[in-house]
VOFI-89566 format. One record per residue (C-alpha): x, y, z. Coordinates in steps of 0.25 Angstrom, whole numbers, plus 2048, in hexadecimal, padded with zeros to 3 digits. Each point is the difference from the previous one (the first is absolute). Layout:
REM VOFI-89566
PAKE, X, Y, Z
...
***
This chain:
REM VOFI-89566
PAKE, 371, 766, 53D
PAKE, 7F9, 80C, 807
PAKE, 807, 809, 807
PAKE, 7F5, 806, 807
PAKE, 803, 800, 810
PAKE, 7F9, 7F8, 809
PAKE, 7F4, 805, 808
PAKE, 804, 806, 811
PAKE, 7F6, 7FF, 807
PAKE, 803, 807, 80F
PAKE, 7F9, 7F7, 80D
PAKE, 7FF, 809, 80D
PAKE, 7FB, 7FD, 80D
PAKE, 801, 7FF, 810
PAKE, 80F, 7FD, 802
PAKE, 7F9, 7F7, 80D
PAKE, 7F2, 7F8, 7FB
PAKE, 7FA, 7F5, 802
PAKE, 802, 7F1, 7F9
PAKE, 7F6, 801, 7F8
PAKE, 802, 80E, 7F9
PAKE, 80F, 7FC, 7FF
PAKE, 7FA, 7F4, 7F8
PAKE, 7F7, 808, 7F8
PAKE, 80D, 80B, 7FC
PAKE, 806, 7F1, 7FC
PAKE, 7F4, 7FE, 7F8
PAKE, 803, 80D, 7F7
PAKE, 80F, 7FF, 800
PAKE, 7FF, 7F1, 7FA
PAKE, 7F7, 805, 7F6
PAKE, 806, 80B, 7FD
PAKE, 80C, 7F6, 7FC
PAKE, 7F9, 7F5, 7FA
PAKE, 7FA, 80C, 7F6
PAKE, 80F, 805, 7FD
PAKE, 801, 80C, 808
PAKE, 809, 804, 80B
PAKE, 7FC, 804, 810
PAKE, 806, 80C, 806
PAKE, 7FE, 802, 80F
PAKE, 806, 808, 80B
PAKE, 807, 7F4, 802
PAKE, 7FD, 7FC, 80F
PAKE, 7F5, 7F8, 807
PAKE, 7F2, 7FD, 801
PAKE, 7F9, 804, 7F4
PAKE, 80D, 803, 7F7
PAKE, 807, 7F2, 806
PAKE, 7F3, 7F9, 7FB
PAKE, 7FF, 806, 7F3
PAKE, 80F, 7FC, 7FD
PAKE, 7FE, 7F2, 806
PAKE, 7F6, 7FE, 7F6
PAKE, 808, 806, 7F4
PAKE, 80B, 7F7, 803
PAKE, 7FA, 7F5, 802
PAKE, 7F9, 7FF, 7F2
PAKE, 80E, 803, 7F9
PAKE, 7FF, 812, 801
PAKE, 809, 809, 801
PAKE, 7FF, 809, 80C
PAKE, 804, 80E, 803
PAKE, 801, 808, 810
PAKE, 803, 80D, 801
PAKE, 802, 801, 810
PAKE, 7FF, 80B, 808
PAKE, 80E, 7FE, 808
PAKE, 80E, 800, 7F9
PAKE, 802, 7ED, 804
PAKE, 7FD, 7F8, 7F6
PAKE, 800, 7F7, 80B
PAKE, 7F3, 806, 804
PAKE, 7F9, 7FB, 7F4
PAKE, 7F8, 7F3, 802
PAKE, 805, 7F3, 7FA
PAKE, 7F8, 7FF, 7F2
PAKE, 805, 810, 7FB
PAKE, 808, 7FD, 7F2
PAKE, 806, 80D, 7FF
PAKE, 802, 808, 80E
PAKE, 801, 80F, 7FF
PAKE, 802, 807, 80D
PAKE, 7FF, 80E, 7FF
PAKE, 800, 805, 810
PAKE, 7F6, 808, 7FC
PAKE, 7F4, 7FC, 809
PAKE, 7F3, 803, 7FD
PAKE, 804, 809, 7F4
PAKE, 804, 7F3, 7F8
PAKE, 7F1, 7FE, 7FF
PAKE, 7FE, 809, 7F4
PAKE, 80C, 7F6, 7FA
PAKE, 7F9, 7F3, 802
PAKE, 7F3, 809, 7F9
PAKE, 809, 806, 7F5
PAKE, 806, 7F1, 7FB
PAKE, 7F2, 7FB, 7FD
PAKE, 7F7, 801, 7F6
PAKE, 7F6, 7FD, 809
PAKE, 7FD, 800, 80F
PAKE, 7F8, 7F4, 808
PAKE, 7FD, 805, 80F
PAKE, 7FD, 7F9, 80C
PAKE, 7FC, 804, 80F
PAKE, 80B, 807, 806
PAKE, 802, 80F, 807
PAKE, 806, 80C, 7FC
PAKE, 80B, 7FB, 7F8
PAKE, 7F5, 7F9, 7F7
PAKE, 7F8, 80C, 7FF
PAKE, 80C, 809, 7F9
PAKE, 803, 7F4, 7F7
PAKE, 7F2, 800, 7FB
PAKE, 801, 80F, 800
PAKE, 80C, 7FF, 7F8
PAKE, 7FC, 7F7, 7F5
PAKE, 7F2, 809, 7FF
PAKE, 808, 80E, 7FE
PAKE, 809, 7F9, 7F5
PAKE, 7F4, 7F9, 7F8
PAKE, 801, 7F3, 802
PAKE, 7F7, 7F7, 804
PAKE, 7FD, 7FA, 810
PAKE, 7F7, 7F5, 802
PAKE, 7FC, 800, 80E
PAKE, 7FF, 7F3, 807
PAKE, 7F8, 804, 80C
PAKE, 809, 80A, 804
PAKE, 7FC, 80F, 800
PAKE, 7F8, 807, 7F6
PAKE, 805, 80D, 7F9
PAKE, 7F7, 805, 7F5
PAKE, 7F9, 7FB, 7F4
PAKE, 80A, 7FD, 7FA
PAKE, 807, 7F4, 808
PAKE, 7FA, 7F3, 7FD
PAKE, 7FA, 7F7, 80C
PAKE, 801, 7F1, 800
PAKE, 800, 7F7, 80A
PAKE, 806, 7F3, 7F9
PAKE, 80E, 7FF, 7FF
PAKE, 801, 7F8, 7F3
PAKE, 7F6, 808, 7F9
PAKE, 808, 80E, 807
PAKE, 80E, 7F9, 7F7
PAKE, 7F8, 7FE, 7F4
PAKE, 7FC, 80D, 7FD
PAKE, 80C, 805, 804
PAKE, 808, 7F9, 7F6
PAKE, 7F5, 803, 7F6
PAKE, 802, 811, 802
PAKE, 810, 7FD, 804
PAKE, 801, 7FC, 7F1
PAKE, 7F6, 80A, 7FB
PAKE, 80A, 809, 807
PAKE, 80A, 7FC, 7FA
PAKE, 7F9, 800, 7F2
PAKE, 7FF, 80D, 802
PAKE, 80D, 804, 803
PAKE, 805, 7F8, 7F4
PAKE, 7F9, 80A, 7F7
PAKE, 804, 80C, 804
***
């Protein structure tokens, strides 16, 4: 049996959207799970609440990292709660669990998480949310957004395993 670890792949967002990209952030998450990897979210609503919905409903395990120090604050499909109390700041948390960042629309809080994961090297796939650099990679399908980033979440992990 391998004892390679399985692939995080971070889902961040507006903590208030709409239905459909709460649905779309579920389409990720239940990818992400079907394909053996774990979601890590700022553990709240909207787009974090979707993406967690959708792990947990295909059998994942989900991780929230909240910005306020009550578990009870995290929403109803987080597997493992981590309430830090440290606002915004837990963002670089959520960023630094991954091997991989997926964002969607939100505001500021969004931003410095896709900022985050782009000063640590690791890769954001853009799901019509902002745009920063060459670098980040634009999609605008959820599901093909999830399998690319468990295709570079393993390559990641690939890596790290060799050095």
């Amino acid at each position: 049996m391998s004892s390679r670890r399985k692939p995080i792949v971070a889902v961040v967002g507006a903590g208030k959207c709409s239905r459909k990209l709460r649905d779309q952030a579920a389409e990720v998450g239940r990818y992400v799970a079907e394909n053996g990897g774990i979601v890590v979210c700022g553990g709240m609503g909207g787009i974090m609440e979707g993406a967690a919905r959708g792990a947990r409903e295909a059998g994942g395990t989900t991780i929230g990292i909240l910005p306020t120090s009550d578990r009870a604050d995290a929403n109803e499909f987080i597997d493992f709660v981590i309430p830090t109390g440290f606002g915004e700041a837990r963002n670089i948390m959520v960023v630094r669990t991954a091997d991989v960042v997926v964002a969607f629309p939100g505001k500021y809080g969004t931003l410095s998480e896709m900022a985050f994961a782009l000063h640590a090297h690791k890769p954001v796939i853009s799901i019509n949310a902002w745009k920063l650099g060459d670098e980040m990679i634009q999609q605008t399908d959820p599901v093909e957004a999830a399998e690319l980033a468990m295709k570079l979440a393993r390559e990641a992990i690939d890596e790290d395993s060799e050095d």
